[in-house]
KOLMAR-833132 format. One record per residue: chain; x, y, z of N, C-alpha, C in turn. Coordinates in nm, 4 decimals. Layout:
unit,n.c1,n.c2,n.c3,ca.c1,ca.c2,ca.c3,c.c1,c.c2,c.c3
A,X,Y,Z,X,Y,Z,X,Y,Z
...
% end
This chain:
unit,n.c1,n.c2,n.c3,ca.c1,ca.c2,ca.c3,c.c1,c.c2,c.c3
A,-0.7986,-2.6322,1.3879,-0.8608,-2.5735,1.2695,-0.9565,-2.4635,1.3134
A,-0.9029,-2.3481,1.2713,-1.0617,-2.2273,1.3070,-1.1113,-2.1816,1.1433
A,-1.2723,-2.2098,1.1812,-1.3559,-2.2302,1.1207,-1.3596,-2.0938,1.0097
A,-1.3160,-1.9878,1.0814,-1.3196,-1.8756,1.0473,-1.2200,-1.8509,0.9150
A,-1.1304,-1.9256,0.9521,-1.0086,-1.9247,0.8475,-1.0304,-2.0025,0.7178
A,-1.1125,-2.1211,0.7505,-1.1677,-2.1976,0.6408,-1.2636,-2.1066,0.5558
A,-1.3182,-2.0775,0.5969,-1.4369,-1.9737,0.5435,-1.3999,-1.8794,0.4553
A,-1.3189,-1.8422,0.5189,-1.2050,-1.7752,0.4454,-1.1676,-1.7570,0.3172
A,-1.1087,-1.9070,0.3086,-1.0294,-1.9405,0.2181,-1.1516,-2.0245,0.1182
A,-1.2411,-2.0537,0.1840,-1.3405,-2.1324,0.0331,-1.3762,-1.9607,-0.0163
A,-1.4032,-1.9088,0.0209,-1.4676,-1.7777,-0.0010,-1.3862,-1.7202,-0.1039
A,-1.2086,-1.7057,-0.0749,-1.1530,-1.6734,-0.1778,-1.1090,-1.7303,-0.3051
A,-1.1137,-1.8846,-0.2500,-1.1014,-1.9447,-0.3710,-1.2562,-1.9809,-0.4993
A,-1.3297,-1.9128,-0.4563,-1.4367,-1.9266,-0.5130,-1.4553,-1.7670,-0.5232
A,-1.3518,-1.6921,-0.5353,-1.3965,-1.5189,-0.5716,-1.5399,-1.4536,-0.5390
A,-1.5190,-1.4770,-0.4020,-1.6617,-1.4279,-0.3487,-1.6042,-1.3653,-0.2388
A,-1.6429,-1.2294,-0.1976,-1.6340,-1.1283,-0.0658,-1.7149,-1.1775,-0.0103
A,-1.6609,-1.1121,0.1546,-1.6962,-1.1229,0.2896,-1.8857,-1.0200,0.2877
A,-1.8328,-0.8784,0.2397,-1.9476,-0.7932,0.1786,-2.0784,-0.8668,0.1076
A,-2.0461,-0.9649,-0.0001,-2.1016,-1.0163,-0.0382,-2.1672,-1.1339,0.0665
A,-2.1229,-1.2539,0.1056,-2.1881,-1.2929,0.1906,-2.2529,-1.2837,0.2929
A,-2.1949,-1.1512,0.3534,-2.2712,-1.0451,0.4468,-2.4281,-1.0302,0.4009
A,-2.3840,-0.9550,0.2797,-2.5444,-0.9502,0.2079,-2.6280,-1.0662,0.1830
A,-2.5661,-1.1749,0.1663,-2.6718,-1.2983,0.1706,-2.7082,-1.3204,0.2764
A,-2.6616,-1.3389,0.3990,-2.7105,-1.3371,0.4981,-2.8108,-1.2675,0.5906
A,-2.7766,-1.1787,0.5128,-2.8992,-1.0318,0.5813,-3.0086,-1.0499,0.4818
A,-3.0481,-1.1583,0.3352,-3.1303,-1.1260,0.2965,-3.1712,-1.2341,0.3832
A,-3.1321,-1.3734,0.3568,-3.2028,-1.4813,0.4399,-3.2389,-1.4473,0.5445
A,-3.2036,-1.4032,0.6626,-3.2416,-1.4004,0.7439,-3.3511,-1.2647,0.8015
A,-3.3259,-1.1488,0.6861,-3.4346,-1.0652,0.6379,-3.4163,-0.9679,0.7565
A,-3.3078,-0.9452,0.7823,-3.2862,-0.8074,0.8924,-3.1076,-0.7641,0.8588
A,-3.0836,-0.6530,0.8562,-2.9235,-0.5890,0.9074,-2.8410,-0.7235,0.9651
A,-2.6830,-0.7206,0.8298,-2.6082,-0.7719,0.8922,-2.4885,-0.7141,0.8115
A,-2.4134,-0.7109,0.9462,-2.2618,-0.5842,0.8293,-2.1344,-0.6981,0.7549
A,-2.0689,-0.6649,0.7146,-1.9605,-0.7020,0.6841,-1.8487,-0.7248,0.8188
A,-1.8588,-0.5907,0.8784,-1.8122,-0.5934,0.9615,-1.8375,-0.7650,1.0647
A,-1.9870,-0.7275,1.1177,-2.0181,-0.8423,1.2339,-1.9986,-0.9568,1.1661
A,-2.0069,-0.9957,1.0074,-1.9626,-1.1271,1.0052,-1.8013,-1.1614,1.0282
A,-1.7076,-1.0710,0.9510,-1.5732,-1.0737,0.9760,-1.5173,-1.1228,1.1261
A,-1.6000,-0.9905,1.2106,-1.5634,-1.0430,1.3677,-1.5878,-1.1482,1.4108
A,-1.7314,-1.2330,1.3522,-1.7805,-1.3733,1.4045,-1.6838,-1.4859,1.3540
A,-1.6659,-1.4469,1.2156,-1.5596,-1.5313,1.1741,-1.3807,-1.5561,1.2642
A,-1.3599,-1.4171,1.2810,-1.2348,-1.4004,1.3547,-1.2809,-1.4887,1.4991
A,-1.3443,-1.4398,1.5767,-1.3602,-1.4916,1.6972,-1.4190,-1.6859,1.7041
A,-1.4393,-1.6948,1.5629,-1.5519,-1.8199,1.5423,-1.6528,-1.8291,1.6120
A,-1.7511,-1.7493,1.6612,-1.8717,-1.7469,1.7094,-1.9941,-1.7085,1.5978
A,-1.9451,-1.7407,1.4212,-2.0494,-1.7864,1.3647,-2.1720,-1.8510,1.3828
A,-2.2947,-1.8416,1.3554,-2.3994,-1.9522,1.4180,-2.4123,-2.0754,1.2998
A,-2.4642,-2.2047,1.3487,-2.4954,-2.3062,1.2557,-2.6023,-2.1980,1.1037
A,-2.6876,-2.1554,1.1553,-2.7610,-2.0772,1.0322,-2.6805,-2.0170,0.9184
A,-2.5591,-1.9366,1.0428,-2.4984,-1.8067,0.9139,-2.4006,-1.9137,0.8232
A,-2.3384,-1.9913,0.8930,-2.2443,-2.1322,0.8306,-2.3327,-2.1699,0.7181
A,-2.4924,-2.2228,0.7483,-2.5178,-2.3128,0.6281,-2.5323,-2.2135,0.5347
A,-2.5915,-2.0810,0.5686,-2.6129,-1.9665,0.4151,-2.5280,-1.9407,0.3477
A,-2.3404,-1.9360,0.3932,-2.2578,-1.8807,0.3704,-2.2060,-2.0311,0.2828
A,-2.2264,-2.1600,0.3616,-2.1493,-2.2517,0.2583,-2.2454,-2.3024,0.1488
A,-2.3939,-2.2410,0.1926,-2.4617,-2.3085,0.0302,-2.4511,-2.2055,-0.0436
A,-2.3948,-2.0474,-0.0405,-2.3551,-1.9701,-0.1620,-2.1780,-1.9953,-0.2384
A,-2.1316,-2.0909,-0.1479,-2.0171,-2.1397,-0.1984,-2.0297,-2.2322,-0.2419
A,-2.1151,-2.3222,-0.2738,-2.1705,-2.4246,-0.3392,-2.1359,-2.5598,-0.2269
A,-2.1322,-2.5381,-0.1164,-2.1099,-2.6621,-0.0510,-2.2023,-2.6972,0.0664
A,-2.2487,-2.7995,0.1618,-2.3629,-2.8159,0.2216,-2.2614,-2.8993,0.3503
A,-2.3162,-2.8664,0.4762,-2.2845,-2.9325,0.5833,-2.3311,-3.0527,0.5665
A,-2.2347,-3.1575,0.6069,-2.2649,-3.3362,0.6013,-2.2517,-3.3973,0.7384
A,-2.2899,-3.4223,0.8049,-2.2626,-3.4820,0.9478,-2.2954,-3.6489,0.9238
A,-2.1386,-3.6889,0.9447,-2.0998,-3.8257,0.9349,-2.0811,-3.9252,1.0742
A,-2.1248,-4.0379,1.0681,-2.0888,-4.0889,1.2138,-1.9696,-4.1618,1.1760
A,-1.8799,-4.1504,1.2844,-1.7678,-4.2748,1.2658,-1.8017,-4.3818,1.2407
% end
């Protein structure tokens, strides 16, 4: 599973751009971030835990870490 591809696809199925989450991310974190560098982070999956949680709480969903 690459992470990048998931992202992806919640993103489109929830009619939300890459541009757009770009821009959320650059506000949270309150400096320059392109469309571009997220696309590539996504492609390569070298997203960080930060840009993951901003990007899945504007998709309405929240990281859960479960133990077996």
């Amino acid at each position: 599973m690459n992470i990048g591809n998931e992202i992806k696809k919640l993103a489109l199925d929830n009619g939300v751009t890459l541009t757009y989450l770009a821009k959320c991310i650059e506000k949270e974190k309150g400096k320059a971030y392109s469309v571009q560098n997220l696309s590539a982070k996504l492609k390569k999956g070298t997203a960080n835990f930060n840009e993951l949680s901003i990007i899945l709480k504007e998709l309405g969903y929240q990281i859960k870490f479960e133990k077996k």
